[in-house]
C-alpha positions, -999 to +999 in steps of 0.1 A: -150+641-280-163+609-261-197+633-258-223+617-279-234+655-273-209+674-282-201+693-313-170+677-320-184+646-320-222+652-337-203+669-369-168+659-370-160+621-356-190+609-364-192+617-403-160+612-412-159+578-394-191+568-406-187+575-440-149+554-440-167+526-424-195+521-449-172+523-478-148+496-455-156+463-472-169+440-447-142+418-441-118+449-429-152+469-410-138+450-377-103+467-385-115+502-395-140+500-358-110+491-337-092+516-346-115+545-348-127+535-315-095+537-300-087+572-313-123+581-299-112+568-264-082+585-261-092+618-274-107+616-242-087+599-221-052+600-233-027+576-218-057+560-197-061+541-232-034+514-226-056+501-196-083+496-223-055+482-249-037+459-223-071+444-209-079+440-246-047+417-252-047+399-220-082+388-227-077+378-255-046+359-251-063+335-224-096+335-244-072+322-274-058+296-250-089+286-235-109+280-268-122+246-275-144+233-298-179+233-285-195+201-281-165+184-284-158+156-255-131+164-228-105+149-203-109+153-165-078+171-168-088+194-197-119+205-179-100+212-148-072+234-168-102+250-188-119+260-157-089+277-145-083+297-172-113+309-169-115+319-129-078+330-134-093+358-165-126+367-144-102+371-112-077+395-127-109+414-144-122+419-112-092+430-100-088+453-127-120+467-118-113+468-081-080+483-083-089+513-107-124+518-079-102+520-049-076+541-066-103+564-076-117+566-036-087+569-025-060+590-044-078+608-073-115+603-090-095+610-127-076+576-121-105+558-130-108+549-167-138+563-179-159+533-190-141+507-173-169+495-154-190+485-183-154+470-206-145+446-179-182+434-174-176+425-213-141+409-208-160+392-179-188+377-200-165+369-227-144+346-212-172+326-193-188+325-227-157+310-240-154+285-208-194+274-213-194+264-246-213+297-259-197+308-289-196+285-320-166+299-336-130+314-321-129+348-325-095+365-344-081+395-322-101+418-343-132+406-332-130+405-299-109+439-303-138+455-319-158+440-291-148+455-262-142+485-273-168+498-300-170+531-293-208+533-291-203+516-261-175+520-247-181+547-225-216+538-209-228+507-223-250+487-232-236+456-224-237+435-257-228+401-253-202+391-281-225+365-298-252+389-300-229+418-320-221+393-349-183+404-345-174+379-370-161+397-395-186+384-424-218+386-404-224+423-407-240+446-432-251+479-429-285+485-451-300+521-459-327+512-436-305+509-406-291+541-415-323+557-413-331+536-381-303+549-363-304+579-370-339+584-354-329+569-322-301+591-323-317+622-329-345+610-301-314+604-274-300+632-282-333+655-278-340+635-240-303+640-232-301+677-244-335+696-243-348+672-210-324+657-189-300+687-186-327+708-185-346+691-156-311+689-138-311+724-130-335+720-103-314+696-084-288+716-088-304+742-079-312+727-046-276+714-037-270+752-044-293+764-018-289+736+010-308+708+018-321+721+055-332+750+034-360+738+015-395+732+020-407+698+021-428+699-011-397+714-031-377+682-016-400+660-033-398+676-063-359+675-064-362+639-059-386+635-087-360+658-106-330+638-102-351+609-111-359+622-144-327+630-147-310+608-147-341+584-164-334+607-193-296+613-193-292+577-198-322+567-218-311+594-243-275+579-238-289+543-252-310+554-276-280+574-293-257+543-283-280+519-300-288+542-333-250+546-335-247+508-334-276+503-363-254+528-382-226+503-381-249+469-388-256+459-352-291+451-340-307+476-316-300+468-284-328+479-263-315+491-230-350+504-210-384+491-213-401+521-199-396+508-164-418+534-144-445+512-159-432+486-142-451+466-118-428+462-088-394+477-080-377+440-090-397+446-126-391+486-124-352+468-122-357+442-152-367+475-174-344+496-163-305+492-175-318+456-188-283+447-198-265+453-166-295+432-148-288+405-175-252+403-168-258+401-130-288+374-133-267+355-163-230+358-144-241+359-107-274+355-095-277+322-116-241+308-110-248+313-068-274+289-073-304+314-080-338+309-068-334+268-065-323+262-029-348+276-009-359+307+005-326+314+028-303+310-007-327+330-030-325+357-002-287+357+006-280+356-030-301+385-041-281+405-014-249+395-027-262+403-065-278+439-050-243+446-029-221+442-056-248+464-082-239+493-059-198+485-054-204+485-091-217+522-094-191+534-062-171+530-040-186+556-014-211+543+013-242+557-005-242+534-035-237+507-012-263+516+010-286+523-022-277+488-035-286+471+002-323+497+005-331+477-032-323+445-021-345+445+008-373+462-011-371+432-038-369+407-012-399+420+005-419+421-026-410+384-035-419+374-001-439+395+016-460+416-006-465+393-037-501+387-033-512+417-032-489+427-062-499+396-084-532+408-075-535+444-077-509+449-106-517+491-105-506+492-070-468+480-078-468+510-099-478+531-077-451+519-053-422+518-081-434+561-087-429+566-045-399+546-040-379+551-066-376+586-064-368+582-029-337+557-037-321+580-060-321+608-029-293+575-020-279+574-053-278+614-054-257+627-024-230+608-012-224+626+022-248+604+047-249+638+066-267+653+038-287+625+030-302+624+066-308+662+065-326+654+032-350+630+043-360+648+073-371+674+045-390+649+024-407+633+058-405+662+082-422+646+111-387+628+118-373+658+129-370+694+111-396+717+100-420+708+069-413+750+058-384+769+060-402+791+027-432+776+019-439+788-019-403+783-028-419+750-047-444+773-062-417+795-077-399+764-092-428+751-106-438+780-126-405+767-144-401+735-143-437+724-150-436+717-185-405+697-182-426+672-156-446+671-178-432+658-210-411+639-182-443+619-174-454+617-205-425+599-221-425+580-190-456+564-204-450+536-230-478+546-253-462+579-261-425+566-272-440+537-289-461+565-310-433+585-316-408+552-334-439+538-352-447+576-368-413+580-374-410+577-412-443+599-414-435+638-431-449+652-398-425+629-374-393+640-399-403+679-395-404+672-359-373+648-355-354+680-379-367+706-351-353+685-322-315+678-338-311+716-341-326+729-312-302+703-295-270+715-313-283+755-301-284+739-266-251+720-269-231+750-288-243+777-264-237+760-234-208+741-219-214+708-227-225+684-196-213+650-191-236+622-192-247+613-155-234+572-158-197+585-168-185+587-130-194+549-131 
């Protein structure tokens, strides 16, 4: 049931829950999300729950202890026992975190707690928030309760900082209009996810099917430009439903991608893309090393630091960490080596972000560095192998995979999604929006339902 996409969820959790929820009065909503989010968690996960509900109470219990009043004037030794409360909570976070990874690596992949990458980033931001004077009022157990583990979150994200959910219990209403509103972004994630994203995902599949050395070198770059869209999709759709879910239950949308393949530069693709996780590196990382304020050496070591730990943070295995390191380096040589000619020919840092992005998902994608090598001398022959093993196999897969590429690049375009929300409430959009839902439940009744792509992390 923790499928946004999944029948179970679309016609039976969701309903019911929503409907108790609304008729909740507010004061108790904090309650009634708690607990419904709990049963959705362990419907899925089962006993893998009590790591959610013990890193709940911990974090709690030394945020409780660690509260102050904000503002107010402190002793030297008051500072000193606040500050390690606070190291001592991030620490055994991070440890939490650590732990469950290695575990994961090393014994079993279904000892990792599905979500637990993006919870602990919460518990994480929570407790500095406490420390730094960033929330005006303590929160009861509920509230932070319901914050960490909301269920529209829980699993994937986004990551919602606690001042910005209004968890106190008499700051949130749910209006008709946010009803509506969320359910359009639902209905949109669930037709990117459903009809797009799995859709497109054959293809790579497809390809690992076959084998890497046997496939031409144009039908390599179109896996890569597969898996891209992919996974753009898989988790685009994710945080659209996420965030209409979250309307549904009187939060603000958080917006989670700012159409990033119209970004500028791989370091802007990376401020549109996942825009919460790059917030809660820049906010609880990048800026606490020191940032870009002590020179060119700092700014340089501690965008490597921030870029290794983004791809610890996805795995464990040497691909994410070699993916992480490839996107440091590229952001470091557009900063420093590149940026005039990006500042001044804006079109060609798109052009760069739709060429090298693809090509650092091929890191992402396949986790054997085997593989991956075999891969690359497909995408750039001349480094070793053959450009054609068959050379129309790409023309075969094209005949079915083109109109998927194509709505791919056309949603890839801001324009076209900004049409789409703005239309929205128009008889033509609802018609259209009604279409997509049920082709989507065909799709996700007919087939088995596949997992969305950022559960592994």
């Amino acid at each position: 049931m923790v499928l946004f996409s999944s029948m179970e969820f679309i016609f039976r959790f969701m309903p019911v829950f929503m409907i108790v929820y609304w008729i909740t009065p507010a004061r108790y909503k904090n309650a009634v999300l708690f607990g419904g989010s709990i049963v959705f968690y362990a419907s899925g996960e089962g006993l893998l729950v009590l790591v959610l509900l013990a890193a709940t109470l911990v974090n709690y219990l030394i945020g409780a202890v660690n509260w102050d009043t904000p503002g107010r004037r402190r002793s030297k030794a008051l500072k000193a026992q606040r500050h390690q409360y606070a190291m001592a909570a991030v620490g055994l976070d991070a440890a939490i975190l650590v732990v469950f990874k290695i575990l994961a690596a090393a014994v079993n992949s279904s000892l990792l707690p599905l979500g637990i990458s993006f919870y602990i980033f919460k518990m994480i931001s929570f407790q500095l928030d406490i420390y730094w004077d960033r929330l005006e009022e303590q929160p009861s157990f509920l509230d932070t309760a319901a914050y960490f583990t909301m269920f529209p979150q829980i699993t994937q994200g986004p990551i919602m900082r606690f001042k910005e959910g209004r968890f106190y219990k008499e700051g949130r209403r749910v209006t008709p209009r946010q009803v509506e509103s969320g359910l359009v972004y639902f209905v949109l994630g669930l037709g990117m996810k459903v009809l797009l994203a799995d859709r497109i995902g054959l293809l790579w599949n497809d390809i690992t099917r076959v084998g890497y050395d046997s496939i031409s070198t144009p039908l390599a770059w179109m896996g890569a430009f597969a898996f891209s869209f992919q996974l753009y999709f898989d988790f685009w759709g994710y945080s659209l439903m996420a965030g209409g879910l979250g309307m549904m239950l009187g939060f603000r949308f958080i917006e989670n991608f700012d159409h990033p393949y119209a970004a500028s530069g791989i370091a802007d693709f990376y401020r549109r893309w996942h825009k919460t996780l790059g917030f809660w590196f820049r906010d609880y990382i990048y800026i606490p090393l020191g940032g870009s304020r002590e020179g060119v050496l700092s700014t340089i070591s501690n965008l490597m630091i921030v870029w290794l730990l983004t791809g610890f943070w996805h795995g464990s295995s040497v691909n994410f960490i070699l993916w992480g390191l490839v996107l440091g380096v590229l952001i470091i040589l557009e900063k420093f080596v590149f940026k005039w000619f990006l500042d001044h020919i804006p079109f060609l840092g798109t052009v760069v972000v739709w060429i090298l992005i693809p090509l650092t998902w091929v890191i992402f994608a396949i986790t054997d560095l085997k593989a991956l090598g075999v891969y690359f001398t497909r995408l750039f022959p001349f480094f070793g192998q053959e450009a054609v093993v068959y050379g129309g196999d790409f023309v075969d897969y094209l005949k079915t995979y083109w109109p998927l590429f194509t709505a791919s690049v056309l949603l890839c375009i801001p324009a076209t999604f900004n049409m789409i929300v703005n239309f929205r409430k128009s008889r033509f959009a609802i018609v259209v929006l009604t279409v997509v839902f049920w082709i989507s439940v065909y799709y996700v009744n007919s087939s088995a339902a596949n997992t969305f792509m950022y559960f592994k992390f």
